[in-house]
DRENRO-273759 format. One record per residue (C-alpha): residue number from 1; z, x, y. Coordinates in steps of 0.2 Angstrom, whole numbers, plus 2048, in hexadecimal, padded with zeros to 3 digits. Example, Ala and Ser with C-alpha at 12.3 -4.5 7.8 and 13.67 -1.06 7.14 Angstrom:
BEGIN
+-----+-----+-----+-----+
!   n !  zz !  xx !  yy !
+-----+-----+-----+-----+
!   1 ! 827 ! 83E ! 7EA !
!   2 ! 824 ! 844 ! 7FB !
+-----+-----+-----+-----+
***
This chain:
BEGIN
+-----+-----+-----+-----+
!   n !  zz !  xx !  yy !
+-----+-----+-----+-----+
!   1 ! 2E9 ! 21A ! 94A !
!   2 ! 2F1 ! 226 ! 954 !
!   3 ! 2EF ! 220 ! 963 !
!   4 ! 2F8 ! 210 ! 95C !
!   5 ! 305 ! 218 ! 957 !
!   6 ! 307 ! 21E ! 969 !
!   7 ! 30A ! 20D ! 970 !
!   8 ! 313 ! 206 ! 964 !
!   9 ! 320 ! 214 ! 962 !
!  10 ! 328 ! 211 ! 972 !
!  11 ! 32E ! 1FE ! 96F !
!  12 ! 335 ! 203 ! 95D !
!  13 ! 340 ! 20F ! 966 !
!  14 ! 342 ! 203 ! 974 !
!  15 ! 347 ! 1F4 ! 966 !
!  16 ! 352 ! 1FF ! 95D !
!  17 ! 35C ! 204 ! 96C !
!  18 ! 35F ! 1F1 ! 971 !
!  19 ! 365 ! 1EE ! 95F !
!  20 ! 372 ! 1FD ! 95F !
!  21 ! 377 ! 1F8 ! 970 !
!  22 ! 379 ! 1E6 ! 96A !
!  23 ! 381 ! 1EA ! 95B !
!  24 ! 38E ! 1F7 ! 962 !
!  25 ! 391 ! 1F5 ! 973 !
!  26 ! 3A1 ! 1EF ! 975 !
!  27 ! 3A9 ! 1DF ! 978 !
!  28 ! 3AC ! 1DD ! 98D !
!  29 ! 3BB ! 1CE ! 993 !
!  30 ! 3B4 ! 1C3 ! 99D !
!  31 ! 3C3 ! 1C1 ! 9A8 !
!  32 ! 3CA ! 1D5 ! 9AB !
!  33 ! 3DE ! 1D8 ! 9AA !
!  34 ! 3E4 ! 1DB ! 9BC !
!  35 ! 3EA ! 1ED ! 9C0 !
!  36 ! 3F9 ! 1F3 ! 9CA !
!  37 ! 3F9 ! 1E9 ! 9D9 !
!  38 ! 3EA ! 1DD ! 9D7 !
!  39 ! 3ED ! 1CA ! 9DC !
!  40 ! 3E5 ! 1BE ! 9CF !
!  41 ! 3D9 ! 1B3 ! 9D6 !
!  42 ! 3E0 ! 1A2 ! 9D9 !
!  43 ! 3CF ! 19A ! 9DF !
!  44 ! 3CC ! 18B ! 9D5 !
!  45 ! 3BE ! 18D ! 9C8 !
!  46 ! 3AD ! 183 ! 9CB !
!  47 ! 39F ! 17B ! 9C4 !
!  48 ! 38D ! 17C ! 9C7 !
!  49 ! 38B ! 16B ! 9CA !
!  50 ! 39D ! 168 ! 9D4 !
!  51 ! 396 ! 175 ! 9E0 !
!  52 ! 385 ! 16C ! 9E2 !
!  53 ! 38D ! 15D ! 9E5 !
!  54 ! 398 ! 162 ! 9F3 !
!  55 ! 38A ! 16B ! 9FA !
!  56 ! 382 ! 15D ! 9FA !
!  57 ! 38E ! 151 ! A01 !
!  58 ! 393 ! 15D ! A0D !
!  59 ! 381 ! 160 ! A14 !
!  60 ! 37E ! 14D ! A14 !
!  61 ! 38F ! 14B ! A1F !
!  62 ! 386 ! 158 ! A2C !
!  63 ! 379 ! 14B ! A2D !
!  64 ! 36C ! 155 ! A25 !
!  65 ! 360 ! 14F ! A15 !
!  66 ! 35C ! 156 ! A07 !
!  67 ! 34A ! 158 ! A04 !
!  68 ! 349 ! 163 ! 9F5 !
!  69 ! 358 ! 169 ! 9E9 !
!  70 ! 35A ! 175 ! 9DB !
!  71 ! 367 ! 17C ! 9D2 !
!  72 ! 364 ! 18C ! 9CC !
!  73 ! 36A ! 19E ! 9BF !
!  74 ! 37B ! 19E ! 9C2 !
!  75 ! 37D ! 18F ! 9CD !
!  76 ! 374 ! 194 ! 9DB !
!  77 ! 36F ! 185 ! 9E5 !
!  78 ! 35F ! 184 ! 9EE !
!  79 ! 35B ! 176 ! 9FC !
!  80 ! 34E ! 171 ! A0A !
!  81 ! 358 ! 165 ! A13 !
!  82 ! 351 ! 159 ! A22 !
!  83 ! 35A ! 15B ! A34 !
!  84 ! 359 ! 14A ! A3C !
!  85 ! 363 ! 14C ! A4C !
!  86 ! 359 ! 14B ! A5B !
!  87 ! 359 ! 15A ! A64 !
!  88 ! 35A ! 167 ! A52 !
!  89 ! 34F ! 15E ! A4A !
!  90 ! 347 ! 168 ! A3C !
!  91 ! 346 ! 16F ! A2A !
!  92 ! 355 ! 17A ! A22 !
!  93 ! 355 ! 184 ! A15 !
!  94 ! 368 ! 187 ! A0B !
!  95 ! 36B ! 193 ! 9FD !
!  96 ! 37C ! 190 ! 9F3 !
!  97 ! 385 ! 19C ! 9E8 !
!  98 ! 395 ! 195 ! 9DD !
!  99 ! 397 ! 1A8 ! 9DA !
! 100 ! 3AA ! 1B0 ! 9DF !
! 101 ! 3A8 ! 1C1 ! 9D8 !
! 102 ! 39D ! 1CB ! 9E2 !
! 103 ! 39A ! 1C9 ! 9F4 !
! 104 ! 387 ! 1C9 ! 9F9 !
! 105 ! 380 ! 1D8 ! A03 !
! 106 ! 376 ! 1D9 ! A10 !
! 107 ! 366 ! 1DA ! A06 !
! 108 ! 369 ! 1C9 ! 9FC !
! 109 ! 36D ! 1C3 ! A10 !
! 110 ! 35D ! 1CB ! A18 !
! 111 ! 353 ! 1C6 ! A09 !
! 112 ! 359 ! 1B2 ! A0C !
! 113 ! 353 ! 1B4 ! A1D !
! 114 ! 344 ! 1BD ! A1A !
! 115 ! 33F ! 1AD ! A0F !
! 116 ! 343 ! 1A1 ! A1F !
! 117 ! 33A ! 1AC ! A28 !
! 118 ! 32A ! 1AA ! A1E !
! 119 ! 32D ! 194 ! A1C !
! 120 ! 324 ! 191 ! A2D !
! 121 ! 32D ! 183 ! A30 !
! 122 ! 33F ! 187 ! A2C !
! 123 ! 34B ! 184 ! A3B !
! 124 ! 358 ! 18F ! A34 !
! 125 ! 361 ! 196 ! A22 !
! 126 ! 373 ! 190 ! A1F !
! 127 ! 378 ! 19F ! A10 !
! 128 ! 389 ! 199 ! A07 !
! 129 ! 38F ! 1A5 ! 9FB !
! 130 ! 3A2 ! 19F ! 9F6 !
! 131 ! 3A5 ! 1B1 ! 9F1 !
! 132 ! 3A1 ! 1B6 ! A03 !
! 133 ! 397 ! 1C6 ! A0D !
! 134 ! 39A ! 1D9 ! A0E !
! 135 ! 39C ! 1DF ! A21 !
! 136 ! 38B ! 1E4 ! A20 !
! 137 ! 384 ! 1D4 ! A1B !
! 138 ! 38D ! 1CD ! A2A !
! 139 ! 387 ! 1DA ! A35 !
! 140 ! 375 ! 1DC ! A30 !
! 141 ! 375 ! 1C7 ! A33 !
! 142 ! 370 ! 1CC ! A47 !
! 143 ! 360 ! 1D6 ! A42 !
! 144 ! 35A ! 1C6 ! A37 !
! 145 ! 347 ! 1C1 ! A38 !
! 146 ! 34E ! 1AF ! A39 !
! 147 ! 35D ! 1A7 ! A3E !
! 148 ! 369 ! 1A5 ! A2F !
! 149 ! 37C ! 19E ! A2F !
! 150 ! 388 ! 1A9 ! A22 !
! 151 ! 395 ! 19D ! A19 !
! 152 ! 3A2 ! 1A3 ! A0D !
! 153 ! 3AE ! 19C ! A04 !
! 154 ! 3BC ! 197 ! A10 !
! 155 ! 3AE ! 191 ! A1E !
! 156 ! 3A7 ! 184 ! A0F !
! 157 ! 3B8 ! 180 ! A0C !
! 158 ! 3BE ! 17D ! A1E !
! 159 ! 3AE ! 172 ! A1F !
! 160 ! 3B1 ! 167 ! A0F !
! 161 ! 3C2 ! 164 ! A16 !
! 162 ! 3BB ! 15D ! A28 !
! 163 ! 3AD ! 154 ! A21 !
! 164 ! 3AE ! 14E ! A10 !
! 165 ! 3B8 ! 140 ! A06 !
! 166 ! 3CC ! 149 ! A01 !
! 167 ! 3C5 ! 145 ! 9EF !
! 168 ! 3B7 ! 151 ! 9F1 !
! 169 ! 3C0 ! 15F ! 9FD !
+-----+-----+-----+-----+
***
């Protein structure tokens, strides 16, 4: 009976704690008020699916195809696109984030390409994040186990606006 006891007591405590926690953490804004010299944001806000749909049309405009597409927690987009140009021929593997708070860091970067690494028969990795890269995301990109292209924000923008429809860009 003890011994029950033992095991049990820790997720009692641990349920209560979540449950007073939940009950009277306090309420956090979504969008934070700007301090003393902060610039608001002006980038436009966008959907999941807006985003996939560029993407999408934007990797098609490079003459690639999309083999396999998923959208995932938070909008990430994963592809394996299909390059059919002659002399590059080969399979690509994309990841997508809709994300502008936060850029990513050189271990969500080296991490990417470490999974390129590992698909024997990726070409490359094309990493857009719309929220961008640290310096040392940028910088740790030459030690890479595989070859991987860093896109931010402005770069997918500038590319949307040479390649896609003025609707879409």
């Amino acid at each position: 009976m003890f011994a029950l006891f033992v095991m049990v007591a820790p997720l009692v405590v641990g349920a209560v704690v979540i449950l007073v926690i939940a009950r009277f953490a306090p309420n956090v804004p979504r969008h934070q008020a700007l301090g003393e010299g902060e610039v608001a944001d002006d980038r436009p806000e966008i959907t999941g699916d807006e985003f996939k749909d560029i993407v999408e049309e934007l990797v098609g405009s490079q003459g690639m195809e999309t083999v396999f597409s998923s959208l995932g927690t938070g909008g990430v987009i994963e592809m394996t696109l299909r390059d059919n140009r002659p002399l590059s021929k080969g399979r690509i593997l994309l990841q997508a984030t809709p994300v502008l708070q936060g850029q990513l860091d050189s271990v969500e970067v080296l991490g990417f390409a470490e999974g390129v690494r590992a698909d024997m028969g990726a070409l490359k990795g094309i990493l857009i994040a719309l929220a961008g890269f640290t310096d040392e995301a940028r910088t740790s990109i030459d030690a890479c186990p595989a070859p991987v292209d860093l896109n931010d924000g402005e770069q997918l923008l500038e590319m949307a606006r040479d390649n896609l429809s003025p609707a879409v860009a």
